[in-house]
C-alpha positions as CSV (number, residue, x, y, z in Angstrom):
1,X,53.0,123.3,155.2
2,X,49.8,124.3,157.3
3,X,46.9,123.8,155.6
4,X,44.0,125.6,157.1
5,X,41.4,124.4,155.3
6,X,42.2,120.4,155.5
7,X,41.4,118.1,153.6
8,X,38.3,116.6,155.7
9,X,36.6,119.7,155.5
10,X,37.1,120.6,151.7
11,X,36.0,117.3,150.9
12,X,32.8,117.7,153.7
13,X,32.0,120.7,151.5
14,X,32.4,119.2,148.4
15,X,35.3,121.8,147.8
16,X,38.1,118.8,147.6
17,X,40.9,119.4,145.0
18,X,39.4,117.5,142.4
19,X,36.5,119.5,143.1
20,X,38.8,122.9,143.0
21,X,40.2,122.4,139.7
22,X,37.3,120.0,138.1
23,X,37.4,122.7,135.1
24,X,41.0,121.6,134.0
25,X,39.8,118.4,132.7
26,X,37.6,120.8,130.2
27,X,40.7,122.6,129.3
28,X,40.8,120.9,125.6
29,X,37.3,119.6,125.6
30,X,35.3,122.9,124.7
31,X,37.8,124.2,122.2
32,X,37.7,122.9,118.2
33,X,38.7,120.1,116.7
34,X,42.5,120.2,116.8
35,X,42.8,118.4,113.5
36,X,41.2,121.4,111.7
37,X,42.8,123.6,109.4
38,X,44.7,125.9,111.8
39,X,43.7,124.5,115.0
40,X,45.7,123.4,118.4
41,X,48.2,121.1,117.5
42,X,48.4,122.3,113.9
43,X,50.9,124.7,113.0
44,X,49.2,125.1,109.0
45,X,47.6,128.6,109.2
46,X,46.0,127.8,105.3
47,X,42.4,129.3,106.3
48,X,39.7,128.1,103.5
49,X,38.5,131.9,103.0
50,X,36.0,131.2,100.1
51,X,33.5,128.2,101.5
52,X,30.7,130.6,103.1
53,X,30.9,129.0,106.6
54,X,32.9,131.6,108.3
55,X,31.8,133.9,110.9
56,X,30.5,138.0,110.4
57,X,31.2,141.0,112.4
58,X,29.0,142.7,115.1
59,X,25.7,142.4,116.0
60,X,22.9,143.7,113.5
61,X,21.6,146.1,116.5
62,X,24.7,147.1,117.1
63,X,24.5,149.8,114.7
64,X,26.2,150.8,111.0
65,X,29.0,149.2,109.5
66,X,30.3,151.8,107.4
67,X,34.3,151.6,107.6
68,X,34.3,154.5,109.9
69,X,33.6,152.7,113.2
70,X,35.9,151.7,115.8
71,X,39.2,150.7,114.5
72,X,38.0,151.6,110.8
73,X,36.2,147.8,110.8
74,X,34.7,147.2,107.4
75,X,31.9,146.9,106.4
76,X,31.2,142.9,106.9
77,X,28.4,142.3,104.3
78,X,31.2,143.2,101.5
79,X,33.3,140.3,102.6
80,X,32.0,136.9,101.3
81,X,33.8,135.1,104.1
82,X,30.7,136.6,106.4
83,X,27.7,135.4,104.8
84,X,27.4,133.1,107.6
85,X,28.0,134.0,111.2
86,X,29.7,130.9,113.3
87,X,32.6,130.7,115.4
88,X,35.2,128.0,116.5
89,X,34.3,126.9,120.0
90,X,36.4,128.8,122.6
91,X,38.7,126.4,124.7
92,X,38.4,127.2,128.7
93,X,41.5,129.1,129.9
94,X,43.2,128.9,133.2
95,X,45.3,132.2,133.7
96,X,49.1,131.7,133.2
97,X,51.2,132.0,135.9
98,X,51.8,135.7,135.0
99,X,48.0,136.4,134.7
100,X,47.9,134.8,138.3
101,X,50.5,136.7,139.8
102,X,49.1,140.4,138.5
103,X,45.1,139.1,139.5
104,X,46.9,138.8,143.2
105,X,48.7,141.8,142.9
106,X,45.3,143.9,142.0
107,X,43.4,141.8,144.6
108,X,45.6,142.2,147.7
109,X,47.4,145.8,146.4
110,X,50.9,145.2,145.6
111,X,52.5,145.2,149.0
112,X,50.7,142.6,150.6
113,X,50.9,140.6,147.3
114,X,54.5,141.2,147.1
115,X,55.4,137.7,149.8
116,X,52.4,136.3,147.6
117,X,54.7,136.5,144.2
118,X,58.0,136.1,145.2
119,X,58.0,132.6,147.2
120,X,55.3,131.6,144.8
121,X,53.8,128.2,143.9
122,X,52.1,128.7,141.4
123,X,53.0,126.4,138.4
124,X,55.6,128.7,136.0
125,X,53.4,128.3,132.4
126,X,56.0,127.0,129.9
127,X,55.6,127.4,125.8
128,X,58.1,127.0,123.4
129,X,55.7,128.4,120.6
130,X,52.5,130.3,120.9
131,X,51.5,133.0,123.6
132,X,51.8,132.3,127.5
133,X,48.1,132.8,127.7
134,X,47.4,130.1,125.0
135,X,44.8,127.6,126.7
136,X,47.1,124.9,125.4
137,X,50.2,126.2,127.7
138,X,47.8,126.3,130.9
139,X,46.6,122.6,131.1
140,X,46.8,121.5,134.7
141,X,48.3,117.9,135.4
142,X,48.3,116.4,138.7
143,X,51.1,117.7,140.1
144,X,50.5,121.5,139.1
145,X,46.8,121.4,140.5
146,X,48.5,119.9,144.1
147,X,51.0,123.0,143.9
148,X,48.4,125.5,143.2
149,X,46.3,124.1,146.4
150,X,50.0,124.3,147.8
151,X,50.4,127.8,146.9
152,X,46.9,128.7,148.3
153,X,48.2,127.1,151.8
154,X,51.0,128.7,151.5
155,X,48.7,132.3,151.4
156,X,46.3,131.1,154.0
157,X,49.6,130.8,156.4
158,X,51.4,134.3,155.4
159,X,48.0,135.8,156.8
160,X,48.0,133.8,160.0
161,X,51.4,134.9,160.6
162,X,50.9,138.1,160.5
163,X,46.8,139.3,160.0
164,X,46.9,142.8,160.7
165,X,47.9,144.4,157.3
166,X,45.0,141.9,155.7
167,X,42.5,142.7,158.2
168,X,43.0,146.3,157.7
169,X,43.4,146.3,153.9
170,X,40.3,143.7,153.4
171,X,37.9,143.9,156.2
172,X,39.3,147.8,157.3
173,X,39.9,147.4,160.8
174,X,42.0,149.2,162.9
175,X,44.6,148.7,165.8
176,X,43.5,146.7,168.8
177,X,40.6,144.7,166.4
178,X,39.2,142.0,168.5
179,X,37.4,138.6,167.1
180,X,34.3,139.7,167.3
181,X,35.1,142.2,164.9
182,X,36.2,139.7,162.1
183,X,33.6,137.8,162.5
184,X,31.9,141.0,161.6
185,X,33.4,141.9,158.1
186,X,33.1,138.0,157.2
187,X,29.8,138.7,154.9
188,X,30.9,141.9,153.5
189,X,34.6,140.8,152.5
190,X,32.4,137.7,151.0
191,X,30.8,139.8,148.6
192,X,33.4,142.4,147.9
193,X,36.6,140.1,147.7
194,X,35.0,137.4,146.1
195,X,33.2,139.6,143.5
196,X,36.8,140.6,142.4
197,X,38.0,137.4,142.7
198,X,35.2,135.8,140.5
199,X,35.5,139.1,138.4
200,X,31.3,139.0,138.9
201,X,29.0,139.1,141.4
202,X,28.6,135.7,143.4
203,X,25.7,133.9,143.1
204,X,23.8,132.6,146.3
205,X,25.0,129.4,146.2
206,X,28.8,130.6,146.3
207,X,28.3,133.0,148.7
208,X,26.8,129.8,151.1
209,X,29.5,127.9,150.2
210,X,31.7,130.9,151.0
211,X,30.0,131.5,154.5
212,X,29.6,128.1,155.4
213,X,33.5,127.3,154.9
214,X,34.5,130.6,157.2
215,X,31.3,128.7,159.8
216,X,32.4,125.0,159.7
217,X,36.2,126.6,160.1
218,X,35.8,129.3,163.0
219,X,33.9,126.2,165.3
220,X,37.5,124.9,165.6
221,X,39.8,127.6,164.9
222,X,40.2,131.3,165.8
223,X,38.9,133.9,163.8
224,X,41.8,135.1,161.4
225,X,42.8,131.3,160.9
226,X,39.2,130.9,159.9
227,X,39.4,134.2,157.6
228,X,42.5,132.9,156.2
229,X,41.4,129.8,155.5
230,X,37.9,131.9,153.4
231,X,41.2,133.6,151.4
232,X,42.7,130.0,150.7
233,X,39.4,129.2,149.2
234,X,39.0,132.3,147.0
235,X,42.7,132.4,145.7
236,X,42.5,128.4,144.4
237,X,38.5,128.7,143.4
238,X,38.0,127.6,139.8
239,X,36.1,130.7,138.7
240,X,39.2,132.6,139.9
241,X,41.8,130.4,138.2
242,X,39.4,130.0,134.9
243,X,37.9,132.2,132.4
244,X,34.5,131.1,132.4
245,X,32.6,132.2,129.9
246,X,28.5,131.0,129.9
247,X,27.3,133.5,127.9
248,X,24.4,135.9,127.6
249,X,21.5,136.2,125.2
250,X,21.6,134.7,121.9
251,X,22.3,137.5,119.4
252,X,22.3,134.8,115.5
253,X,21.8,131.4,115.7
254,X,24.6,129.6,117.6
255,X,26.3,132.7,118.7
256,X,26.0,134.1,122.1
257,X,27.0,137.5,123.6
258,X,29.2,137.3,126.8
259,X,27.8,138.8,129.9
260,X,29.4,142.0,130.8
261,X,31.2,140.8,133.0
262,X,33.0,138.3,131.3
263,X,33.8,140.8,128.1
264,X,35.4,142.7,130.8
265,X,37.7,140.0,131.8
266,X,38.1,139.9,128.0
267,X,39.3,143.4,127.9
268,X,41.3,143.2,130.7
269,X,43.4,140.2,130.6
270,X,44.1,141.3,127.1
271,X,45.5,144.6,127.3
272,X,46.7,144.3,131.3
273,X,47.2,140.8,131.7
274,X,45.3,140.8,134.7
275,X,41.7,141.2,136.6
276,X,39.3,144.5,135.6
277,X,40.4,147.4,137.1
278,X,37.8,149.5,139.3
279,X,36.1,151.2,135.8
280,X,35.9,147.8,133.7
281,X,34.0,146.8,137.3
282,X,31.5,149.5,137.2
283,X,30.9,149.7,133.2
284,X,30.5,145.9,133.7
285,X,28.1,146.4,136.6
286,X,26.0,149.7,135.0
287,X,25.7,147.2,132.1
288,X,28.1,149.5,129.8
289,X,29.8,146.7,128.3
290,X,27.5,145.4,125.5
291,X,27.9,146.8,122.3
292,X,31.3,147.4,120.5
293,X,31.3,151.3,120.4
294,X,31.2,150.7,124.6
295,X,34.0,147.8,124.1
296,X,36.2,149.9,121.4
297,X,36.3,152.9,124.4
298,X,37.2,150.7,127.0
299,X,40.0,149.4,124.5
300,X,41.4,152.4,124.0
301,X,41.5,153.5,127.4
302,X,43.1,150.6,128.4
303,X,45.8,150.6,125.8
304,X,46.9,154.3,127.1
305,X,47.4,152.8,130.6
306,X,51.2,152.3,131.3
307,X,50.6,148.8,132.2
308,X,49.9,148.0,128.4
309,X,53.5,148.5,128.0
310,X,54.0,145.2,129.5
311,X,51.3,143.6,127.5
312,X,53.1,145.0,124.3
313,X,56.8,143.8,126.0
314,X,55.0,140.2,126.7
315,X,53.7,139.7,123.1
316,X,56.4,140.3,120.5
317,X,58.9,138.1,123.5
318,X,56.4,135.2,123.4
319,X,56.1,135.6,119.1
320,X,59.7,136.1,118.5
321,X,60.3,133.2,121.6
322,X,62.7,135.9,122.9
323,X,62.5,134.3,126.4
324,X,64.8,132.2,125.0
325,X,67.5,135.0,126.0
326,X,67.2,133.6,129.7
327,X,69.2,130.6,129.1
328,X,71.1,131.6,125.7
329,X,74.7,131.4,126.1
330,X,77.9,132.0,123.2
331,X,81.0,130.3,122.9
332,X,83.0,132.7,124.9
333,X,86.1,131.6,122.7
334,X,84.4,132.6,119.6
335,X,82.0,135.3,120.7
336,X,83.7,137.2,123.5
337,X,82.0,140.7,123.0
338,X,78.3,138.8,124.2
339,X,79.1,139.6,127.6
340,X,76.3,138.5,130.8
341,X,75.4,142.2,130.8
342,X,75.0,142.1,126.7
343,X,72.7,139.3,127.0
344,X,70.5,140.8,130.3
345,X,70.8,144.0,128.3
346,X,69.4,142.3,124.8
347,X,66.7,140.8,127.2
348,X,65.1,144.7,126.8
349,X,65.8,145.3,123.6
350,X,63.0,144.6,122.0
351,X,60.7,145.6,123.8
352,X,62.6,149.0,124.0
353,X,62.0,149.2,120.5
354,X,58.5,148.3,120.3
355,X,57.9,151.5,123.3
356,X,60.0,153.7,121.2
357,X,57.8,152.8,118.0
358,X,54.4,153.4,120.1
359,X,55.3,156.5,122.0
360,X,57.8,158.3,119.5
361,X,56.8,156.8,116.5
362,X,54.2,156.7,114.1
363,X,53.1,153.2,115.9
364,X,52.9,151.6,112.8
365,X,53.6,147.9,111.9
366,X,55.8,148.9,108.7
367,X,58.1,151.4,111.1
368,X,58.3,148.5,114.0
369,X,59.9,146.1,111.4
370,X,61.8,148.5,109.3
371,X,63.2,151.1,111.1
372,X,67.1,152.4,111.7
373,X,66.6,153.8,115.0
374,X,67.4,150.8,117.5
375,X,67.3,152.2,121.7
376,X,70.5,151.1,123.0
377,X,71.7,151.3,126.6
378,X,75.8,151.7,127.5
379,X,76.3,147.8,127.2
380,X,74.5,147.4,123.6
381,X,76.1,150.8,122.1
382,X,79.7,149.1,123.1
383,X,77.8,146.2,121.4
384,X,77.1,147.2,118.6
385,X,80.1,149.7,117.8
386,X,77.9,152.7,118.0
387,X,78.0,155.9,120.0
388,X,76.3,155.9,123.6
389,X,77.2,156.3,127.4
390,X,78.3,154.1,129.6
391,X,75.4,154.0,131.5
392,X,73.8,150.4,131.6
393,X,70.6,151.4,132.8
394,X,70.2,154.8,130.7
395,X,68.5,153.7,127.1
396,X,68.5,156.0,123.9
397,X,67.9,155.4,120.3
398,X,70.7,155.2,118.0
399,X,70.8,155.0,114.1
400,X,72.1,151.9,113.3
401,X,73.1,151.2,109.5
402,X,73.1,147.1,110.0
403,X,69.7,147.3,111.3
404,X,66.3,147.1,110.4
405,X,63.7,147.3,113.0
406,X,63.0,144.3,115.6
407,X,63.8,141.0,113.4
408,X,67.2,142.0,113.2
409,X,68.0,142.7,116.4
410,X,71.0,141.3,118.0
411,X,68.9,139.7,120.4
412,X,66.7,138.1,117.8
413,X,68.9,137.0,115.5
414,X,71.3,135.3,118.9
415,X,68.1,132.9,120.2
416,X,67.8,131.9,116.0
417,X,71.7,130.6,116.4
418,X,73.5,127.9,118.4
419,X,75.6,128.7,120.9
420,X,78.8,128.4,118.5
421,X,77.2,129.0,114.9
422,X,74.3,130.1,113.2
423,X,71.3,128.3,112.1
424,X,70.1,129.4,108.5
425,X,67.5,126.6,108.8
426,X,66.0,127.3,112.1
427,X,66.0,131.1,110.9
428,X,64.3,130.6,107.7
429,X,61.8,128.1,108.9
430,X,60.5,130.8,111.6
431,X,60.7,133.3,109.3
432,X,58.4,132.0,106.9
433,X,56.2,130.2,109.6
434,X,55.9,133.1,111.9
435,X,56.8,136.2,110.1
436,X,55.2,135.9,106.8
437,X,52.6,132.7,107.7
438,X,53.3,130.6,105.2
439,X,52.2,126.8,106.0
440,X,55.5,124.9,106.3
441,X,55.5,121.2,105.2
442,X,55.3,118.6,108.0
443,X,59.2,117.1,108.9
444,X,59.6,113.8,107.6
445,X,60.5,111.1,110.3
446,X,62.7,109.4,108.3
447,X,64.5,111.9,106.8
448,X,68.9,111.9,106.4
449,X,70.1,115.1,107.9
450,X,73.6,114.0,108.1
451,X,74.7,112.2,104.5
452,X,73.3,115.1,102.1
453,X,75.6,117.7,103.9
454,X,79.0,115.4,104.2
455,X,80.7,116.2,101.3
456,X,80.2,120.0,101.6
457,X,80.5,120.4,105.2
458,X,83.9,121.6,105.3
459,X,83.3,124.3,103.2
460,X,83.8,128.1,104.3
461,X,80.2,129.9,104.0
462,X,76.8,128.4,105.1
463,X,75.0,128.7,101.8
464,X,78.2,126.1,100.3
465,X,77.7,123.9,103.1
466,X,73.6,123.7,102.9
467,X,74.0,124.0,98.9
468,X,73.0,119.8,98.2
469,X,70.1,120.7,100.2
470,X,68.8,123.0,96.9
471,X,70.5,120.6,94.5
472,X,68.0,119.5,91.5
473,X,67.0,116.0,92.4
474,X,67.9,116.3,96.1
475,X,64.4,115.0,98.5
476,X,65.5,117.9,100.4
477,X,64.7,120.6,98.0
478,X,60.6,120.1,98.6
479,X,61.3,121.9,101.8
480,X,64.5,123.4,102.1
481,X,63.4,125.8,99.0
482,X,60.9,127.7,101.4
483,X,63.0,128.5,104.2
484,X,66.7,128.3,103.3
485,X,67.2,131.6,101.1
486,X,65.3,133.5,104.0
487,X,67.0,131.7,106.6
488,X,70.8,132.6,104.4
489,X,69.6,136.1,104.2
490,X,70.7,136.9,107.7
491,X,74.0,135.2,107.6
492,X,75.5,138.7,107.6
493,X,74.5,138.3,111.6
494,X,76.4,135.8,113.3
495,X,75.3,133.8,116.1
496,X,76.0,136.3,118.6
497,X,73.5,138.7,116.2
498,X,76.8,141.6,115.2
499,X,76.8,142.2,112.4
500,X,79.7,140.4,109.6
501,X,80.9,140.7,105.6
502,X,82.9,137.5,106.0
503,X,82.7,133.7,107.6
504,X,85.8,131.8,107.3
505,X,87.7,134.3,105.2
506,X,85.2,133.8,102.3
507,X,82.7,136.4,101.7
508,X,79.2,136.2,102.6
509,X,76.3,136.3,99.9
510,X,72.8,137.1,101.3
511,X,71.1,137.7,98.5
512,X,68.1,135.7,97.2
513,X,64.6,136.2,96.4
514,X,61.4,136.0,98.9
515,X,57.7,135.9,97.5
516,X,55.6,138.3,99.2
517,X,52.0,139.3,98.4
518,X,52.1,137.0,95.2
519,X,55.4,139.1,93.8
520,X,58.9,137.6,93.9
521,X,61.3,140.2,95.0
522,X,65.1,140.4,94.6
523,X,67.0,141.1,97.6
524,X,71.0,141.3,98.2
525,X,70.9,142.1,102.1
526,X,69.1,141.1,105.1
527,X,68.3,145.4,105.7
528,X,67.0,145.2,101.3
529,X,64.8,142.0,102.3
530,X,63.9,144.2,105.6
531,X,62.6,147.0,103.8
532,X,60.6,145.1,101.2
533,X,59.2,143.0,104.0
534,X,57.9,145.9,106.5
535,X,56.2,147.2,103.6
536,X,53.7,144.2,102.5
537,X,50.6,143.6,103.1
538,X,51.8,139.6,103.6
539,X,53.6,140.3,106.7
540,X,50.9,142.5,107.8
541,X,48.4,140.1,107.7
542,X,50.6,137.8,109.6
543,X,51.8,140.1,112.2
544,X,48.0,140.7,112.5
545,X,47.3,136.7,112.7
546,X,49.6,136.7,115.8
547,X,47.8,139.2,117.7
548,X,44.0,137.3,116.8
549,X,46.0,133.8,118.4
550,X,47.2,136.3,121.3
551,X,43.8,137.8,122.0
552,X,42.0,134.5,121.5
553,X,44.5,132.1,123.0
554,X,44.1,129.9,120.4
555,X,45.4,129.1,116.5
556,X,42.5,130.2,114.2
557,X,40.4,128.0,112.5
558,X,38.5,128.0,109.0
559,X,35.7,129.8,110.8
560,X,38.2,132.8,112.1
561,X,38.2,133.7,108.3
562,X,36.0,136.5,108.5
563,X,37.1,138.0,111.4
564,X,40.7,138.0,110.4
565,X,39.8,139.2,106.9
566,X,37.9,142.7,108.5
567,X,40.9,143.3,111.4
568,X,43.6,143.1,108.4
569,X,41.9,145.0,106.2
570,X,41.1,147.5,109.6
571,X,44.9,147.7,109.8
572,X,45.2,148.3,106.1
573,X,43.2,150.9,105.7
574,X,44.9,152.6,109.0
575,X,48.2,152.2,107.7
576,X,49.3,149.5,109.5
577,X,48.7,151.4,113.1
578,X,49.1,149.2,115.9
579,X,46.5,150.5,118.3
580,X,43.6,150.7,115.6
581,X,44.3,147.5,114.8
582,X,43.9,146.1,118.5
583,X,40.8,148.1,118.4
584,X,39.3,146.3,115.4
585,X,40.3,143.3,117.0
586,X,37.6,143.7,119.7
587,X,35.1,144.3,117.5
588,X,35.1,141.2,115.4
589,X,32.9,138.1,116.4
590,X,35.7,136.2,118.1
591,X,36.0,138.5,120.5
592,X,32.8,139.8,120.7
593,X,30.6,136.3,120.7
594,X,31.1,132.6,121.6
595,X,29.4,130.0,120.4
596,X,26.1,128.5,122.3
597,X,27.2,125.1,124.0
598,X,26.5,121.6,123.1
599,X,25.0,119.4,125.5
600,X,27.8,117.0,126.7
601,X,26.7,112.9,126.9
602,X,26.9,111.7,130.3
């Protein structure tokens, strides 16, 4: 692969890879302590809510906090868990490999980035739990930061072969351009491109750099290799690849504002999963950026852009592990009807559902996890036994009787199942863990899986066979008390997710009882535990939880307390609406503030 920068000169400029992606090695080391309460690495969510050290909302300048502000915040001094105002410390995030893609797609304009995206590089983030833009699922090992100075190379070339669309989209020059006139444009693309690329203005010392690269390069080679090479240096730069965050002025002891800038990266990569767009830029530049009545706008603005859609789609797939769906397969023998075009079909589902909530609905977290009216396409309406054409690609919303908004979708319930059975365990466990956020217990490494269930395991139902597991006495019961009646609740779903009365000719009982807000509550079907579980304030506050670890990229901490305590009680107060909630998101400390930085040892 051509390399137009070499190694030599990177390395002669102090620009070598280990130079390029120095900031990875930080990508753990300014976060918090992963063995507290909540933390990276530590699935407990348990915050202590009642200690004094946790964080406030806003800054004191920043105006009144009456309940009526953006989002319907409340009022922070009525909240004990805000007496004192600190923070977790923020971990450094690299973009994901989505992030990356969409910054390239707004830097170059999405035809020229199109090549860019599709023979891509670029290290594919992984997560099996979390949020793709958790800091934890963008670590770079060796190998990934060699592929992402591959994938730059790879760039560099694409505009040596052919230059003429980049010149005139980035230096705007026209037919019959000459070398003379590149080297021309070199200090203004400098600025411009790199001050999207950075998402700030460039200081002096980058912009030498910059310029001195293009210099040391175009003594040796021709003037578009040399420009290509400048683009190679931009596109694998760490303040492109990172989310830097240093901070402006200090607004309480220990807590810092971000730079305008930087809260409109904030903004941006939050609802658009990308760079600021051109008005993020200029209220970043005018200095319009600052206080949280100027953030809340910019929120709200951004959430009616159609590319929030995707935002929305990316979230509840990455909660719910939906991606799951790409490599989910059925016994064909026992689930014939979960046809390839059922399964790319279920891979829109939900996030069919969560657009129909938003745009038709009343956008509310009670009607996204309770409602009857599922959007089905022709292949899920065949699916499902319901009415609907035969179009694959046309998408209505049907009532369906078996359903109850997204968690028990077809293709929800099908990633919670093995490929030939379903996993009352593994549905129960998430269920509890991720829907309702209760801590579960750690697995014991020395634990029988096997003996317990041997006598019963010929048995025809799933709650006989997993029935020693609840047995008085049994070791298992500690644990399997928690998630089994929730996981047992949606046997009526088999492992494809359709719906059934029987497994193995013996009737299926679903019924159980599920603590939620403090109150035990009776249930006899999945779509009863459904409707009492859309309505609590428990899942909520967790639904709620998962949007704070999406926004932050990070687990919450014992310090998160306060801001998590004013966003649920935002969303509370404004019945559970979505948007307002995302909106008094951005206006509690976390997102707001970081903390000031220790000095490192040497």
């Amino acid at each position: 692969m051509q390399d137009l920068l070499g190694r030599r000169l990177l390395h002669r400029l102090g620009l070598g890879a280990c130079s390029l992606l120095l900031l990875a090695a930080c990508g753990g080391a300014i976060g918090g302590d992963p063995s507290a309460v909540g933390g990276p690495g530590n699935d407990q969510t348990g915050l202590d809510r009642g200690d004094g050290s946790e964080p406030g909302l806003g800054n004191p300048g920043d105006g009144p906090q009456d309940g009526s502000g953006p989002g319907g915040v409340p009022p922070a001094e009525d909240i004990a868990e805000c007496a004192d105002r600190v923070l977790p410390d923020q971990p450094l995030r690299r973009l994901s490999s989505s992030q990356y893609h969409n910054t390239l797609r707004d830097l170059f304009g999405a035809e020229l980035a199109l090549d860019m995206i599709m023979g891509s590089l670029f290290p594919v983030t992984q997560i099996d739990s979390g949020f793709e833009g958790d800091a934890e699922a963008n670590v770079v090992n060796t190998a990934e930061s060699n592929a992402i100075e591959d994938n730059a190379a790879r760039i560099a070339a694409s505009i040596v072969t052919g230059p003429d669309p980049f010149m005139q989209s980035l230096c705007g020059l026209g037919a019959g351009y000459g070398e003379g006139d590149i080297d021309g444009c070199v200090d203004g693309f400098i600025d411009d491109f790199g001050a999207r690329a950075y998402r700030r203005p460039l200081t002096e010392g980058e912009r030498g750099i910059a310029r001195s690269l293009y210099d040391a390069l175009r003594a040796e080679q021709p003037a578009v290799e040399a420009f290509a090479g400048l683009v190679q240096l931009f596109v694998q730069a760490p303040a492109l690849l990172y989310r830097v965050e240093r901070g402006a002025d200090e607004v309480s002891p220990g807590l810092l504002r971000l730079t305008d800038h930087e809260m409109a990266s904030r903004l941006s990569y939050f609802f658009l999963d990308s760079m600021p767009d051109e008005e993020l830029f200029t209220e970043a530049e005018a200095g319009r950026l600052s206080t949280p009545a100027e953030i809340a706008t910019q929120a709200e603005r951004l959430m009616a852009s159609p590319r929030f859609e995707a935002v929305l789609a990316n979230f509840h797939r990455d909660w719910l592990r939906l991606y799951e769906l790409e490599t989910t397969a059925k016994d064909p023998a026992l689930y014939p009807e979960f046809t390839e075009a059922v399964r790319t079909s279920l891979q829109e589902e939900a996030s069919r559902l969560v657009n129909h909530v938003m745009q038709d609905g009343d956008g509310s977290i009670a009607t996204l996890l309770g409602t009857r009216e599922i959007p089905v396409n022709g292949a899920l309406a065949t699916f499902y036994g319901t009415a609907g054409g035969s179009d694959p690609n046309a998408w209505g919303p049907a009532e369906l009787e078996d359903r109850r908004g997204l968690l028990t979708l077809a293709s929800f319930m099908a990633t919670q199942a093995e490929a030939d059975k379903t996993s009352p365990i593994h549905r129960g466990a998430f269920f509890q863990s991720e829907v309702l956020c209760n801590p579960l217990p750690n697995f014991p490494g020395n634990i029988d899986t096997q003996t317990p269930l041997q006598d019963t395991s010929m048995l025809p139902t799933a709650r006989e066979r997993l029935s020693p597991l609840l047995a008085e006495g049994s070791t298992c019961a500690g644990c399997h008390t928690l998630f089994n009646p929730t996981g047992l609740a949606f046997e009526n779903y088999d492992a494809a997710g359709l719906w059934r009365d029987q497994e193995n000719g013996a009737a299926i009982d679903a019924s159980g009882t599920v603590e939620l807000d403090g109150v035990e509550h009776d249930f006899e079907t999945p779509l009863e535990l459904m409707e009492r579980v859309a309505e609590s304030e428990q899942a909520r506050d967790c639904y709620t939880l998962q949007w704070y670890r999406a926004a932050l990229g990070r687990r919450e901490f014992a310090e998160d307390a306060c801001g998590l305590e004013l966003v649920q009680q935002a969303a509370s107060s404004n019945g559970g609406d979505i948007r307002q909630l995302l909106v008094a998101l951005t206006q509690t400390d976390g997102f707001l503030y970081r903390t000031v930085p220790t000095e490192v040892e040497p």
